[in-house]
MMTF fields as JSON, N, C-alpha, C and O atoms, coordinates in Angstrom:
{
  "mmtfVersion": "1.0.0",
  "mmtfProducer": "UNKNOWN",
  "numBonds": 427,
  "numAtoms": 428,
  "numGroups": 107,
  "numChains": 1,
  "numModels": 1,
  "chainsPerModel": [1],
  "groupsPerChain": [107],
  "chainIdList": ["A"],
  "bondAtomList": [4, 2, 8, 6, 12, 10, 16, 14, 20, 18, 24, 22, 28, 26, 32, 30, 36, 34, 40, 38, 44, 42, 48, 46, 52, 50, 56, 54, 60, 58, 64, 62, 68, 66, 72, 70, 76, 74, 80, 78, 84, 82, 88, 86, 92, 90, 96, 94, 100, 98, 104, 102, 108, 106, 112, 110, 116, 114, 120, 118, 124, 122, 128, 126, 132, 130, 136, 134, 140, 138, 144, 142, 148, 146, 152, 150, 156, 154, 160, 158, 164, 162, 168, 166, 172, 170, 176, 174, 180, 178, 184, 182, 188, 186, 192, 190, 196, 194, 200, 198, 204, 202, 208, 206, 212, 210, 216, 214, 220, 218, 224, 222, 228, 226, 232, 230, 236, 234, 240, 238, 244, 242, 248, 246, 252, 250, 256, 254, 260, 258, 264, 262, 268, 266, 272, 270, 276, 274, 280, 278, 284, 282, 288, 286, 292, 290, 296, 294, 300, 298, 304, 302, 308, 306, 312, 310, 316, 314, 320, 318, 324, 322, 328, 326, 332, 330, 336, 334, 340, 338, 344, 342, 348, 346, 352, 350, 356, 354, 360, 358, 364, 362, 368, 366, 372, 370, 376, 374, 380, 378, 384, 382, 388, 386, 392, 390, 396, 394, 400, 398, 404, 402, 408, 406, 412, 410, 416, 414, 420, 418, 424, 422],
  "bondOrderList": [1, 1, 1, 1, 1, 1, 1, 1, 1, 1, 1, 1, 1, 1, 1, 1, 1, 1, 1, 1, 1, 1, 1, 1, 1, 1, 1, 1, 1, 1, 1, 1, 1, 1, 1, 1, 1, 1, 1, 1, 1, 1, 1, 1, 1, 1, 1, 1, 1, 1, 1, 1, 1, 1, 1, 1, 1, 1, 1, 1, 1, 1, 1, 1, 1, 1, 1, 1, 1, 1, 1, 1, 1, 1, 1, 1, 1, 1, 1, 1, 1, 1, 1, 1, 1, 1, 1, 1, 1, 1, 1, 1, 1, 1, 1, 1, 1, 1, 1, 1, 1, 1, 1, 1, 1, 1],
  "groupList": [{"groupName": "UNK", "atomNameList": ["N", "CA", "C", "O"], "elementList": ["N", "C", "C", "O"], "formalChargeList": [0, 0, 0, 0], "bondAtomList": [1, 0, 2, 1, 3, 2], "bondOrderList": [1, 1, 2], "singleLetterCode": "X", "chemCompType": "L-PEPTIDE LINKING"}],
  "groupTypeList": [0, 0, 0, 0, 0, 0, 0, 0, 0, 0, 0, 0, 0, 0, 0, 0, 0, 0, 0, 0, 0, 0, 0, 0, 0, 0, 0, 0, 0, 0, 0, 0, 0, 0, 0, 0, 0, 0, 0, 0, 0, 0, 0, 0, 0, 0, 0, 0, 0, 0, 0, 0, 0, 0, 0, 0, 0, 0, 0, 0, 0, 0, 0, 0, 0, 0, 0, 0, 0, 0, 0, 0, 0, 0, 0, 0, 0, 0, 0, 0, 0, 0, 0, 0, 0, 0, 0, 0, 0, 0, 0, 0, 0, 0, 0, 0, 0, 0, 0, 0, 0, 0, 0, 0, 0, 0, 0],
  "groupIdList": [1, 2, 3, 4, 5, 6, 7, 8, 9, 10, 11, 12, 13, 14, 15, 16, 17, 18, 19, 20, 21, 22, 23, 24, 25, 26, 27, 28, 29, 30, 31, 32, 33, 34, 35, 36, 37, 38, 39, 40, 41, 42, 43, 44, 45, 46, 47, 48, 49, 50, 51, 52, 53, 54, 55, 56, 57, 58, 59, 60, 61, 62, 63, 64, 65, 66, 67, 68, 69, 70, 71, 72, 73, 74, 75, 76, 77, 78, 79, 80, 81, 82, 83, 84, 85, 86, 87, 88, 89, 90, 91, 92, 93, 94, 95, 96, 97, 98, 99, 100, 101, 102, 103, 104, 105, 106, 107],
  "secStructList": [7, 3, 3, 3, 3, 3, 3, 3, 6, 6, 3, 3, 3, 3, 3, 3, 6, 6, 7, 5, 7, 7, 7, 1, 7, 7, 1, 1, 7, 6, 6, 7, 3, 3, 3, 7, 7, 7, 7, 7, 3, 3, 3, 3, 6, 6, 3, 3, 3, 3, 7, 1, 1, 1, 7, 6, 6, 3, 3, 3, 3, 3, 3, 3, 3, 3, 3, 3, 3, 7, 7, 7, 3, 3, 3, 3, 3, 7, 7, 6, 6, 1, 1, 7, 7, 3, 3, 3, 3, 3, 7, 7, 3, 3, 3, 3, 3, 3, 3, 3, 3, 3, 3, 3, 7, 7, 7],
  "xCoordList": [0.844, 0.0, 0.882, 1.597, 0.858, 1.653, 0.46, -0.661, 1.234, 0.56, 1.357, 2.468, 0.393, 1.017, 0.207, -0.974, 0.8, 0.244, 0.411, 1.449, -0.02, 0.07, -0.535, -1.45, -0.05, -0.675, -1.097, -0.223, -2.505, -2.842, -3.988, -4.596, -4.345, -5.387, -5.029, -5.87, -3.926, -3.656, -4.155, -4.197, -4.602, -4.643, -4.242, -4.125, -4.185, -3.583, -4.278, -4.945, -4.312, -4.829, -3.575, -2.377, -4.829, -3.884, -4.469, -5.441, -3.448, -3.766, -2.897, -1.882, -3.765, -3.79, -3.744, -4.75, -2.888, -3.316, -4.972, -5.532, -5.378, -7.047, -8.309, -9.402, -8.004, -8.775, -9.277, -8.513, -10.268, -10.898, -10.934, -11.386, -10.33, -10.021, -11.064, -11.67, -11.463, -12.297, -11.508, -11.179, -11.165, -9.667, -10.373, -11.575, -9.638, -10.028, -9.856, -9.347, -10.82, -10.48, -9.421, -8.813, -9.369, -8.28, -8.211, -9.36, -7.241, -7.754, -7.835, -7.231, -8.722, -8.964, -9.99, -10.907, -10.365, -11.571, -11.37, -10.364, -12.865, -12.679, -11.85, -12.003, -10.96, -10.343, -8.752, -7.961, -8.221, -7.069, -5.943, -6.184, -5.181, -4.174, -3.451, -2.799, -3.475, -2.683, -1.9, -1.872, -0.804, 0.355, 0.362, 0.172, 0.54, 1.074, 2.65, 3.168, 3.089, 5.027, 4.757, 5.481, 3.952, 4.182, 3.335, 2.202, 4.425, 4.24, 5.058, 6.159, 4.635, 5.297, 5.515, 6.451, 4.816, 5.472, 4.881, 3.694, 5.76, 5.502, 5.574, 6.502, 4.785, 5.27, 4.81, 3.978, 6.02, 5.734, 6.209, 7.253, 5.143, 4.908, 6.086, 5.972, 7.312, 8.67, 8.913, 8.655, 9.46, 10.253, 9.032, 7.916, 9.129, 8.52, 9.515, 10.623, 9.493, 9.949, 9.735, 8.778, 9.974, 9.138, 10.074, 11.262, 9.17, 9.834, 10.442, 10.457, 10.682, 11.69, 11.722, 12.755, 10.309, 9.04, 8.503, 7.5, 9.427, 8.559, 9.259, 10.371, 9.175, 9.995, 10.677, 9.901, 11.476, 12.01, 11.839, 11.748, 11.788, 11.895, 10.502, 10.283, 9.735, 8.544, 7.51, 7.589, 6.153, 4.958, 3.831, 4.141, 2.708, 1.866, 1.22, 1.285, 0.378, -0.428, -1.758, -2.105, -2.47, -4.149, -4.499, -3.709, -5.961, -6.945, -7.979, -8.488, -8.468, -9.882, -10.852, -10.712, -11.833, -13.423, -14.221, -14.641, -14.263, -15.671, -15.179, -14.416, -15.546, -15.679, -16.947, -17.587, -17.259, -18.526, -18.393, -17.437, -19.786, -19.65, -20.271, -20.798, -19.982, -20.242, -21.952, -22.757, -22.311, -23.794, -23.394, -22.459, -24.351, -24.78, -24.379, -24.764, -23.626, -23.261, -24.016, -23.855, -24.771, -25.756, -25.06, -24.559, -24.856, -24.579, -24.899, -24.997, -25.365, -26.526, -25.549, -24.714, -25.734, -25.551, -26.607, -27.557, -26.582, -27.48, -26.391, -25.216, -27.159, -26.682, -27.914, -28.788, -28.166, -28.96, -29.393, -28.622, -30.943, -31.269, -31.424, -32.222, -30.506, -29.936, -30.831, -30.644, -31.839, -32.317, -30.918, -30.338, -30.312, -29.377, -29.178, -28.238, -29.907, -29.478, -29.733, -30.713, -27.977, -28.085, -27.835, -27.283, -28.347, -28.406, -27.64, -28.201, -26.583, -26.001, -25.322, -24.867, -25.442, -24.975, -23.561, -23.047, -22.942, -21.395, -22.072, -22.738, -21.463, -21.08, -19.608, -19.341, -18.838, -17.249, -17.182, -17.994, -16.392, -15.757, -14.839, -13.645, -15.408, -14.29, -13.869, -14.9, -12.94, -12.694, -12.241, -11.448, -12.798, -12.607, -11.768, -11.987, -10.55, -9.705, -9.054, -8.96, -8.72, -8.798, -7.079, -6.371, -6.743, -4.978, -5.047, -5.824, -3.763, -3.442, -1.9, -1.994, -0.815, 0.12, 1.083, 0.803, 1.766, 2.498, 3.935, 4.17, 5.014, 5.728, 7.051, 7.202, 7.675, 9.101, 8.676, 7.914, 9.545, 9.27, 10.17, 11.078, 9.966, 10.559, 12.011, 12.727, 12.412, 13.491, 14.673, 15.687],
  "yCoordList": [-1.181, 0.0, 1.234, 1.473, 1.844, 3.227, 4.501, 4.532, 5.611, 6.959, 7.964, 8.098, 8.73, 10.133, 11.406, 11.739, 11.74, 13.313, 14.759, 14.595, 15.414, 16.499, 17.664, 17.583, 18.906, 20.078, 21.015, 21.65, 21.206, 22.224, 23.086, 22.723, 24.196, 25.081, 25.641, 26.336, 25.346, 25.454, 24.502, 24.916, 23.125, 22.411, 20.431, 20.015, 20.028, 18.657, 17.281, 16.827, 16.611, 15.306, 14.476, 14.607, 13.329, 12.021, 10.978, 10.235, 11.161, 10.638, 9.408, 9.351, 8.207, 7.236, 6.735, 7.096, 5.947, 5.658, 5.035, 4.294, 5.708, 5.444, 5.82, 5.517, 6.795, 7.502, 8.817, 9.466, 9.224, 10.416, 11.449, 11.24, 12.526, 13.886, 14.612, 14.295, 15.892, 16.969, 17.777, 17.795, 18.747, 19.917, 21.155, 21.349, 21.792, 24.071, 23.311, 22.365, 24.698, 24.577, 25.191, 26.255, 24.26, 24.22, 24.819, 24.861, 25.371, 25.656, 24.133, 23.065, 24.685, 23.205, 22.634, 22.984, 21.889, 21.386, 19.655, 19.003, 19.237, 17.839, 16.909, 17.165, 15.799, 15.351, 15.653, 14.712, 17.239, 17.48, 16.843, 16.06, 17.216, 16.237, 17.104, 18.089, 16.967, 17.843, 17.23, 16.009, 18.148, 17.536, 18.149, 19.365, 17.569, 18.198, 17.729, 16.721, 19.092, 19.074, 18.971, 18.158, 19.612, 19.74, 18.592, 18.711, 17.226, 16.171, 15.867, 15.319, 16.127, 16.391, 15.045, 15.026, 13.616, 13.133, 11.453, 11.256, 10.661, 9.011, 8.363, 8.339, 7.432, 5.804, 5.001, 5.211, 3.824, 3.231, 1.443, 0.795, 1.294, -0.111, -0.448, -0.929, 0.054, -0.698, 0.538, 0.732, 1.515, 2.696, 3.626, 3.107, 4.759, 6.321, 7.648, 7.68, 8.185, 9.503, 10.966, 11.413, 11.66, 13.188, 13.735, 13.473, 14.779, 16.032, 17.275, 17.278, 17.785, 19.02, 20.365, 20.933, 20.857, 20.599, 19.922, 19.212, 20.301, 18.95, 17.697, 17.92, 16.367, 15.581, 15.821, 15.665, 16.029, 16.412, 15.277, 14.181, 15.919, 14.751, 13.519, 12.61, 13.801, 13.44, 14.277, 15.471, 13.654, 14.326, 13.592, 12.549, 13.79, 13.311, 13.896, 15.079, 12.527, 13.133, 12.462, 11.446, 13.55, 13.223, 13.666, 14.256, 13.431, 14.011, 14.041, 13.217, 15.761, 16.34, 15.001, 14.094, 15.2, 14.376, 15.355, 15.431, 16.164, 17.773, 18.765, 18.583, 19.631, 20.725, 21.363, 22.235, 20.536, 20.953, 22.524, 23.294, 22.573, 23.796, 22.576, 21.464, 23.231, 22.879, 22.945, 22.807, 23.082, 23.532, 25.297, 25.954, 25.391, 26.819, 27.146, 26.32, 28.233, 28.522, 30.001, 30.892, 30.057, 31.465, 32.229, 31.753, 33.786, 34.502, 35.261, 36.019, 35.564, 36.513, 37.727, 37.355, 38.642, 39.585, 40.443, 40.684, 41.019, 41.384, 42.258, 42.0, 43.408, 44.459, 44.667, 45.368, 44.266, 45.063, 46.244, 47.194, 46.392, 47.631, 48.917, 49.851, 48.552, 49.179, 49.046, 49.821, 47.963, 48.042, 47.887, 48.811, 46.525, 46.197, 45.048, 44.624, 43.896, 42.9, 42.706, 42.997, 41.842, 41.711, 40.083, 39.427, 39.606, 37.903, 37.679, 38.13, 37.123, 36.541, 34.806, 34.195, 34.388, 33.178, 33.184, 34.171, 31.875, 31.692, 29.969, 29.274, 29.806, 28.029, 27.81, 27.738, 27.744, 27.011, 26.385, 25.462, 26.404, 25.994, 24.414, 24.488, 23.349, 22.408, 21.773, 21.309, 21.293, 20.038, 19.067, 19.241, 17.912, 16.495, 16.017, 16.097, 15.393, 14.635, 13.338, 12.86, 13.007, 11.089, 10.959, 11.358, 10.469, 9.714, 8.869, 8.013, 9.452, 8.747, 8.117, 6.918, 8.541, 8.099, 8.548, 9.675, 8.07, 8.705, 8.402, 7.198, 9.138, 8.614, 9.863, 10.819, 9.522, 10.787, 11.67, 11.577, 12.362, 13.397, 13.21, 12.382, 14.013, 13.539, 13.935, 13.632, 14.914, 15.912, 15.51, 16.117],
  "zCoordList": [0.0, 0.0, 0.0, 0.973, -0.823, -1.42, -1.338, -1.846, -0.417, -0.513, -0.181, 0.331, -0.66, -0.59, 0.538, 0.43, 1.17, 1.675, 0.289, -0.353, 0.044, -0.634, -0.135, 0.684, -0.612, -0.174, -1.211, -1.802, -1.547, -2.264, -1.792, -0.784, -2.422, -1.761, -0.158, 0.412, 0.424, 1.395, 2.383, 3.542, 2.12, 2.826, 2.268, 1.115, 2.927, 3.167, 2.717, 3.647, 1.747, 1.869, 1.355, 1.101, 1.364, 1.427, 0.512, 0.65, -0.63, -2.129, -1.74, -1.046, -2.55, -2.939, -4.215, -4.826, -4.992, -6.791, -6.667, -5.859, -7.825, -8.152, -7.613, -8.089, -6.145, -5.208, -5.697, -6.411, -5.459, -6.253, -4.879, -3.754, -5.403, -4.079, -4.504, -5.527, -3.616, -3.645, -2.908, -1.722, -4.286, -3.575, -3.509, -3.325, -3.649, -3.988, -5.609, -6.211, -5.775, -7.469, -8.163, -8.041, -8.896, -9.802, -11.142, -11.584, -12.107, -13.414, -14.481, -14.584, -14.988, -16.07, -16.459, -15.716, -17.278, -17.879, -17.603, -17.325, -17.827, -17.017, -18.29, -19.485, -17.766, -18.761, -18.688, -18.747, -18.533, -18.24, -17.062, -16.144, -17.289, -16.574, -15.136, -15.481, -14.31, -12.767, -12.6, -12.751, -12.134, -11.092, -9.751, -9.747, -8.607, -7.269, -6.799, -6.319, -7.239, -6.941, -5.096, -4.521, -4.399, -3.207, -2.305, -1.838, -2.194, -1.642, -0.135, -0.084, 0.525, 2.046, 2.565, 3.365, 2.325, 2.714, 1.827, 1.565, 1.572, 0.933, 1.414, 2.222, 1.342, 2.248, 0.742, -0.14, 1.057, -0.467, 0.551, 0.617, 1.02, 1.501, 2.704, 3.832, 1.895, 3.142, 3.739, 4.927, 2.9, 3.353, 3.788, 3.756, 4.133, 4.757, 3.763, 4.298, 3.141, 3.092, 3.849, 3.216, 4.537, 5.044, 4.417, 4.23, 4.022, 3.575, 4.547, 5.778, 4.107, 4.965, 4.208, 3.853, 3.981, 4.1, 2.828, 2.754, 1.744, 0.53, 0.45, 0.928, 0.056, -0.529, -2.156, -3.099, -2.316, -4.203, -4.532, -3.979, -6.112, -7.236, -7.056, -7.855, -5.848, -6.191, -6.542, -6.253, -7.363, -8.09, -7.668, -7.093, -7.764, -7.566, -8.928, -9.264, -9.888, -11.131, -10.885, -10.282, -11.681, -11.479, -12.556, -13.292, -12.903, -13.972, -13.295, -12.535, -13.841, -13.498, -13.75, -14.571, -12.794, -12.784, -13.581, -14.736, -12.35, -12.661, -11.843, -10.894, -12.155, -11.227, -10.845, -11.432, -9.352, -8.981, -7.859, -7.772, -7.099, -6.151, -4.592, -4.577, -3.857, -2.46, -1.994, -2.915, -1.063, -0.489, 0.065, 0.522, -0.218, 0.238, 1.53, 2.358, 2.055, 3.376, 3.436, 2.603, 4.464, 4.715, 5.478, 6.497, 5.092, 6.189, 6.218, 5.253, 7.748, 8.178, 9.149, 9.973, 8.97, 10.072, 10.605, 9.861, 11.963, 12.709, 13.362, 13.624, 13.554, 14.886, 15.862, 15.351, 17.025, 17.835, 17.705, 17.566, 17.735, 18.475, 16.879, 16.802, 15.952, 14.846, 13.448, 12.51, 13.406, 11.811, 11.278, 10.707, 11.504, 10.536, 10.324, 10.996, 9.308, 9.032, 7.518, 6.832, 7.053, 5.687, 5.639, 6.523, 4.452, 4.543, 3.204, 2.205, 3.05, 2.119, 2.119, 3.086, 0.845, 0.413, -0.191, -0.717, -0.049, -0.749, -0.803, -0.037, -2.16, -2.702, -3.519, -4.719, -2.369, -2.493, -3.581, -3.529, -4.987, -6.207, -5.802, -5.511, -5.827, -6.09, -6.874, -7.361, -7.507, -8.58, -7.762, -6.837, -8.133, -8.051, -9.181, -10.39, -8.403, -9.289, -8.788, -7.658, -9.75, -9.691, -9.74, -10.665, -8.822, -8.545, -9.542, -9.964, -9.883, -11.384, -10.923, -10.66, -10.802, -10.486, -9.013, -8.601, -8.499, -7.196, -7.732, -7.626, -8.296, -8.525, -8.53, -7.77, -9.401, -9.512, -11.093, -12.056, -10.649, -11.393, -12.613, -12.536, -13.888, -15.575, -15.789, -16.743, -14.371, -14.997, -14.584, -14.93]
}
Protein backbone atom coordinates (compact mmCIF):
# COMPACT_ATOMS: atom_id res chain seq x y z
CA UNK A 1 0.00 0.00 0.00
CA UNK A 2 1.65 3.23 -1.42
CA UNK A 3 0.56 6.96 -0.51
CA UNK A 4 1.02 10.13 -0.59
CA UNK A 5 0.24 13.31 1.67
CA UNK A 6 0.07 16.50 -0.63
CA UNK A 7 -0.68 20.08 -0.17
CA UNK A 8 -2.84 22.22 -2.26
CA UNK A 9 -5.39 25.08 -1.76
CA UNK A 10 -3.66 25.45 1.39
CA UNK A 11 -4.64 22.41 2.83
CA UNK A 12 -3.58 18.66 3.17
CA UNK A 13 -4.83 15.31 1.87
CA UNK A 14 -3.88 12.02 1.43
CA UNK A 15 -3.77 10.64 -2.13
CA UNK A 16 -3.79 7.24 -2.94
CA UNK A 17 -3.32 5.66 -6.79
CA UNK A 18 -7.05 5.44 -8.15
CA UNK A 19 -8.78 7.50 -5.21
CA UNK A 20 -10.90 10.42 -6.25
CA UNK A 21 -10.02 13.89 -4.08
CA UNK A 22 -12.30 16.97 -3.64
CA UNK A 23 -9.67 19.92 -3.58
CA UNK A 24 -10.03 24.07 -3.99
CA UNK A 25 -10.48 24.58 -7.47
CA UNK A 26 -8.28 24.22 -9.80
CA UNK A 27 -7.75 25.66 -13.41
CA UNK A 28 -8.96 23.21 -16.07
CA UNK A 29 -11.57 21.39 -17.88
CA UNK A 30 -12.68 17.84 -17.02
CA UNK A 31 -10.34 15.35 -18.76
CA UNK A 32 -7.07 17.48 -18.24
CA UNK A 33 -4.17 16.24 -16.57
CA UNK A 34 -2.68 17.84 -12.77
CA UNK A 35 0.35 17.54 -11.09
CA UNK A 36 1.07 18.20 -7.27
CA UNK A 37 5.03 19.07 -6.94
CA UNK A 38 4.18 19.74 -3.21
CA UNK A 39 4.24 16.17 -1.64
CA UNK A 40 5.30 16.39 2.05
CA UNK A 41 5.47 13.13 2.71
CA UNK A 42 5.50 9.01 0.93
CA UNK A 43 5.27 5.80 2.25
CA UNK A 44 5.73 3.23 -0.47
CA UNK A 45 4.91 -0.11 1.50
CA UNK A 46 8.67 -0.70 3.14
CA UNK A 47 10.25 2.70 3.35
CA UNK A 48 8.52 6.32 4.76
CA UNK A 49 9.95 9.50 3.09
CA UNK A 50 9.14 13.19 5.04
CA UNK A 51 9.83 16.03 3.57
CA UNK A 52 11.69 19.02 4.96
CA UNK A 53 9.04 20.60 4.10
CA UNK A 54 8.56 18.95 0.53
CA UNK A 55 9.99 15.58 -0.53
CA UNK A 56 12.01 16.41 -4.20
CA UNK A 57 11.89 14.75 -7.24
CA UNK A 58 8.54 13.44 -6.19
CA UNK A 59 4.96 14.33 -8.09
CA UNK A 60 1.87 13.31 -7.57
CA UNK A 61 -0.43 13.13 -11.13
CA UNK A 62 -4.15 13.22 -11.48
CA UNK A 63 -6.95 14.01 -13.97
CA UNK A 64 -9.88 16.34 -13.50
CA UNK A 65 -13.42 14.38 -12.78
CA UNK A 66 -15.67 17.77 -12.66
CA UNK A 67 -15.68 20.72 -11.23
CA UNK A 68 -18.53 20.95 -8.98
CA UNK A 69 -19.65 23.80 -6.15
CA UNK A 70 -20.24 22.88 -2.46
CA UNK A 71 -23.79 23.53 -0.49
CA UNK A 72 -24.78 26.82 0.24
CA UNK A 73 -23.26 28.52 3.38
CA UNK A 74 -25.76 31.46 4.72
CA UNK A 75 -24.58 34.50 6.19
CA UNK A 76 -26.53 36.51 8.18
CA UNK A 77 -25.55 39.59 10.07
CA UNK A 78 -27.48 41.38 12.71
CA UNK A 79 -26.68 44.46 14.89
CA UNK A 80 -28.96 45.06 17.83
CA UNK A 81 -31.27 47.63 18.47
CA UNK A 82 -29.94 49.18 14.85
CA UNK A 83 -32.32 48.04 11.81
CA UNK A 84 -29.38 46.20 10.54
CA UNK A 85 -29.48 42.90 9.03
CA UNK A 86 -28.09 41.71 5.69
CA UNK A 87 -28.41 37.90 4.54
CA UNK A 88 -26.00 36.54 2.12
CA UNK A 89 -24.97 33.18 0.41
CA UNK A 90 -21.39 31.69 -0.75
CA UNK A 91 -21.08 28.03 -2.70
CA UNK A 92 -17.25 27.01 -2.49
CA UNK A 93 -15.76 25.99 -6.21
CA UNK A 94 -14.29 22.41 -6.09
CA UNK A 95 -12.69 20.04 -8.58
CA UNK A 96 -12.61 16.49 -8.05
CA UNK A 97 -9.70 14.64 -9.29
CA UNK A 98 -8.80 11.09 -9.69
CA UNK A 99 -4.98 9.71 -8.55
CA UNK A 100 -3.44 8.75 -11.38
CA UNK A 101 0.12 8.10 -10.49
CA UNK A 102 2.50 8.70 -7.20
CA UNK A 103 5.73 8.61 -8.53
CA UNK A 104 9.10 10.79 -9.51
CA UNK A 105 9.27 13.40 -11.39
CA UNK A 106 10.56 13.54 -15.58
CA UNK A 107 13.49 15.91 -15.00
Amino acid sequence: MSFAIIKTGGKQYRAERGEKLTVEKLPGKEGDKVAFADVLLVVDGKKTEVGTPVVSGVVVEGKIVSQTKGPKQIIFKFRPKKRYKVKTGHRQQYTEVEITKIGTSKQ
